[in-house]
C-alpha positions as CSV (number, residue, x, y, z in Angstrom):
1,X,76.6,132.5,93.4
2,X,73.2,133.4,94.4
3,X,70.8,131.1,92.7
4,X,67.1,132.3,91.3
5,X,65.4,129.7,94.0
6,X,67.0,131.3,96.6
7,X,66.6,135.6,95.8
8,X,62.9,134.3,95.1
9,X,62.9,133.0,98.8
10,X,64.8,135.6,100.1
11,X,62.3,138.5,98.4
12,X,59.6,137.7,101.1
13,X,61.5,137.8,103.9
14,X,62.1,140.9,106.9
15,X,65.1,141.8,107.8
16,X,64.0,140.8,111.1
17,X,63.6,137.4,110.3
18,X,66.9,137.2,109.0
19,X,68.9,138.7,112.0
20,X,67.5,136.2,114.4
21,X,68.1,133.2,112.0
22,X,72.5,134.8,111.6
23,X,72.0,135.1,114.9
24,X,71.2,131.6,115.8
25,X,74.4,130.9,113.8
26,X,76.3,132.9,116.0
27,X,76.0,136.2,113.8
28,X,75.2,139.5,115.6
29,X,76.5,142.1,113.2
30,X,74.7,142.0,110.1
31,X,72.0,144.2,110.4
32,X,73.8,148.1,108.5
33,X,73.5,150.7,111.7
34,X,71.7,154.0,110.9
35,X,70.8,153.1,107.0
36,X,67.8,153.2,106.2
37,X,65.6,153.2,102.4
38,X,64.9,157.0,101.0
39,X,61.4,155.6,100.3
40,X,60.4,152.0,101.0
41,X,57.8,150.9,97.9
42,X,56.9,148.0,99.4
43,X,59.4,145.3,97.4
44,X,62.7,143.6,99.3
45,X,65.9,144.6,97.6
46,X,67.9,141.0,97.2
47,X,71.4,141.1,95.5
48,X,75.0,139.9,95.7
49,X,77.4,142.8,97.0
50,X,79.3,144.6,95.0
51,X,81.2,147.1,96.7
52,X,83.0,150.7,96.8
53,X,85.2,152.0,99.1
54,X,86.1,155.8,100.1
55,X,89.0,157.1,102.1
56,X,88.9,161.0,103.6
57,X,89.6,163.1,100.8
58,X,92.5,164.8,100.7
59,X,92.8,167.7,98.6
60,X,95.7,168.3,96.2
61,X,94.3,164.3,95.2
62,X,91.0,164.6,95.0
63,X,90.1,167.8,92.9
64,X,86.9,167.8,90.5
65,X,89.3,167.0,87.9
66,X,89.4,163.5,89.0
67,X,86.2,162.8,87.4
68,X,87.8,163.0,83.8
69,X,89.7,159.9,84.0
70,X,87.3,157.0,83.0
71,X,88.6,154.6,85.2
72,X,87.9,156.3,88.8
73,X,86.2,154.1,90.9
74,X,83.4,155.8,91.7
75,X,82.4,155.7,87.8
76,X,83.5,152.1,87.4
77,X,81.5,150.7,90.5
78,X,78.7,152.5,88.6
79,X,79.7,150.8,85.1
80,X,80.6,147.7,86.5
81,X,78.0,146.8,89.2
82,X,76.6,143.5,87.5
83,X,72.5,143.1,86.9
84,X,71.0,141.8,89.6
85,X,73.5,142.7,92.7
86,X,73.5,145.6,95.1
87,X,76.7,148.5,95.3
88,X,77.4,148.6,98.6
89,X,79.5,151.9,99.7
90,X,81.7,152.5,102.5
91,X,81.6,156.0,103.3
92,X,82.9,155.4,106.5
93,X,79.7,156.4,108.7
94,X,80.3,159.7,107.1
95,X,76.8,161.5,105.7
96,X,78.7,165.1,105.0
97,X,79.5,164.8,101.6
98,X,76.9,162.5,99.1
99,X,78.1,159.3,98.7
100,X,76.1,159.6,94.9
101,X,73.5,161.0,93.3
102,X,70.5,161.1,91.6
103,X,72.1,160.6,88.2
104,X,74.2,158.0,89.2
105,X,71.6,156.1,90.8
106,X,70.0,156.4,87.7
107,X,72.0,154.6,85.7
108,X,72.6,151.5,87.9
109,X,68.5,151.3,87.6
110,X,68.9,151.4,84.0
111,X,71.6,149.1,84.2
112,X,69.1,146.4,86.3
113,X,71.2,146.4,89.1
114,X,69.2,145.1,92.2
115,X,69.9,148.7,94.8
116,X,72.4,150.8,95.7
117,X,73.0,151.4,99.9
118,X,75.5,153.8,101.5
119,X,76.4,154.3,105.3
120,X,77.0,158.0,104.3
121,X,74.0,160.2,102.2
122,X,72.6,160.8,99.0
123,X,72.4,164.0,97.6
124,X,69.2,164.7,94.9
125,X,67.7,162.6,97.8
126,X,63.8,163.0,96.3
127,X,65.1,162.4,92.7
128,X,66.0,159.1,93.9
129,X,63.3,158.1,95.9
130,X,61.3,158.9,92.8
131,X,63.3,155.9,91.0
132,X,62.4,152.0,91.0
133,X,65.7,150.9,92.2
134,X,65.8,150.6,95.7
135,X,68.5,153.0,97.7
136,X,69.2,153.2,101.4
137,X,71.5,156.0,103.1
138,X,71.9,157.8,106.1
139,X,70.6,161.0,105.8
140,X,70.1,163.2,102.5
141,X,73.8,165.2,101.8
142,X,74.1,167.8,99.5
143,X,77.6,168.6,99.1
144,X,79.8,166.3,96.5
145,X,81.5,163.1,97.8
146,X,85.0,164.8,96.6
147,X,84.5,167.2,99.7
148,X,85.3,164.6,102.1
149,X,85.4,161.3,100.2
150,X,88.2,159.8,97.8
151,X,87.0,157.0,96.4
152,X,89.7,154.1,96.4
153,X,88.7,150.4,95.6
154,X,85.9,148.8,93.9
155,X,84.9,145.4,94.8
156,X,87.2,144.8,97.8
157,X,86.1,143.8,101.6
158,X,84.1,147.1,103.6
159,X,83.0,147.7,106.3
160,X,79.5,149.3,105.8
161,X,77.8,151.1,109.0
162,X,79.9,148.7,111.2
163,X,79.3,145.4,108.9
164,X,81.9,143.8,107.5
165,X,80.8,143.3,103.5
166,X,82.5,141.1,101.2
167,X,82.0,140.8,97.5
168,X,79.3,138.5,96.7
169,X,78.0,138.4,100.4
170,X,73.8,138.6,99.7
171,X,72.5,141.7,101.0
172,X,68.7,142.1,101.7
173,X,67.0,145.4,102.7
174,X,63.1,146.0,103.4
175,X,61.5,148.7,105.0
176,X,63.7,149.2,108.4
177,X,66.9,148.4,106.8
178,X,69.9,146.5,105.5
179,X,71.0,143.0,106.5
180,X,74.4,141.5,105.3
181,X,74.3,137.5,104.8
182,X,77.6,136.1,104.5
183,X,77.5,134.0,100.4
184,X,78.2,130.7,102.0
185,X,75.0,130.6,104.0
186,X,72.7,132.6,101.6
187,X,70.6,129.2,100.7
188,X,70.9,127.7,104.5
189,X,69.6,131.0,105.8
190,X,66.6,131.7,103.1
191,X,65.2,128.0,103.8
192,X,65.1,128.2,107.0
193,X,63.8,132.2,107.1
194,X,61.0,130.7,105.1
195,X,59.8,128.0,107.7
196,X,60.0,130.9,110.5
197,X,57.8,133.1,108.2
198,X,55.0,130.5,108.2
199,X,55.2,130.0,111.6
200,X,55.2,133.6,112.3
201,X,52.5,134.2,110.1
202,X,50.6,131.3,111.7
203,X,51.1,133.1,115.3
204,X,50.0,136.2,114.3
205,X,47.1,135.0,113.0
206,X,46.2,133.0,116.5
207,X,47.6,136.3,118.6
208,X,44.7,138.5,116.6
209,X,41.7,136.2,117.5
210,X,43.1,136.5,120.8
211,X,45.4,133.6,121.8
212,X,48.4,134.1,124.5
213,X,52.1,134.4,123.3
214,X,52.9,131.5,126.3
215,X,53.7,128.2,124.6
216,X,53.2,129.3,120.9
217,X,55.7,131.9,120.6
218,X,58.0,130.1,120.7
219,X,56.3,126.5,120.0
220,X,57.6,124.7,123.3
221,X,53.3,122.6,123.3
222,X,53.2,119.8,121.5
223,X,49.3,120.8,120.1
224,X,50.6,124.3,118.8
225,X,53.0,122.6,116.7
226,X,50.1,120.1,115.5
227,X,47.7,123.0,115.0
228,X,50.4,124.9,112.7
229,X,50.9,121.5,110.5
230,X,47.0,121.5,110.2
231,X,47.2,125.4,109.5
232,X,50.1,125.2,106.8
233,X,48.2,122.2,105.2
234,X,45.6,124.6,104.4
235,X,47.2,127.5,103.2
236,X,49.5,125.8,100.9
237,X,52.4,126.9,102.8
């Protein structure tokens, strides 16, 4: 379960920073392809996953009458998304049909849940990025999701824009995108993202007054590494 210490930690952290820590730990698919935030406001979105699937629709199954029965999954995920995680969708790479909309996304804000991502679209696309909760997707879509979508399973391994999501994997987006981290190393990873911020933050600050990148970025001299203890000393970092 992700803990309150660790969202914190994870809430000032890039995505960028995050792929090349899974990466170090012999991740290289975690980062969502073509998904990105409808409007970035500036705050990371941090949350366990709580996923949705879709299939193609097919017709005679997937009429607008589906939507009467209480218990499709499309409405549950909504209902049933806890406070404080994301709703991941699989719409199979498929922005031609919304995978939601802007009433929808309304009420998982007004439910607290952390963000809502799709690797298909959204339609009411600027009703939504008028919202607080944060919602990524791959391009605006008009049409309904029961043109080509049928949704299927709630809460169930997905694959997301090529990223295998599991239920209660932490997901983390920020201005460029979406990074999966799998549960089991959400505290490992956050810990050590926030050492590399410092030390990024340290770097920039010696590459704007003019410093080379060649033996502080990475730290492979001894006196960088002493200059950045002396550095973090003073910044309360």
């Amino acid at each position: 379960m992700l803990s309150d210490a660790t969202r914190a930690k994870l809430s000032t952290i890039s995505t960028a920073t995050l792929c090349t820590i899974l990466f170090k730990r012999g991740l290289r698919n975690q980062f969502i392809q073509d998904v990105r935030p409808i409007k970035f406001k500036g705050k990371v979105m941090v949350g366990e996953a709580f996923t949705l699937r879709y299939i193609p629709a097919r017709e005679d199954l997937n009429p607008v009458s589906v939507f009467l029965d209480h218990a499709h999954p499309q409405r549950k995920a909504v209902e049933e998304c806890p406070p404080g995680s994301v709703l991941v969708i699989d719409s199979r790479k498929d922005p031609r049909a919304a995978s939601a909309g802007s009433i929808l996304v309304t009420r998982l804000q007004v439910r607290g849940v952390a963000g809502v991502v799709t690797d298909g679209g959204f339609r009411d696309s600027p009703e939504i990025a008028d919202l607080d909760i944060p919602a990524y997707h791959n391009r605006p879509s008009a049409p309904t999701n029961l043109t080509h979508h049928q949704a299927l399973d709630i809460n169930v391994p997905i694959g997301c824009g090529d990223v295998p999501v599991w239920p209660g994997d932490v997901v983390v987006g920020d201005g460029e995108g979406v990074v999966i981290i799998p549960a089991a190393l959400a505290d490992a990873v956050a810990d050590e993202a926030v050492e590399m911020t410092a030390y990024e933050d340290f770097v920039t600050e010696k590459v704007l007054g003019g410093h080379t990148i060649l033996g502080l970025y990475p730290a492979t001299e001894e006196r960088h590494k002493a200059e950045f203890a002396t550095w973090r000393a003073a910044k309360g970092r």
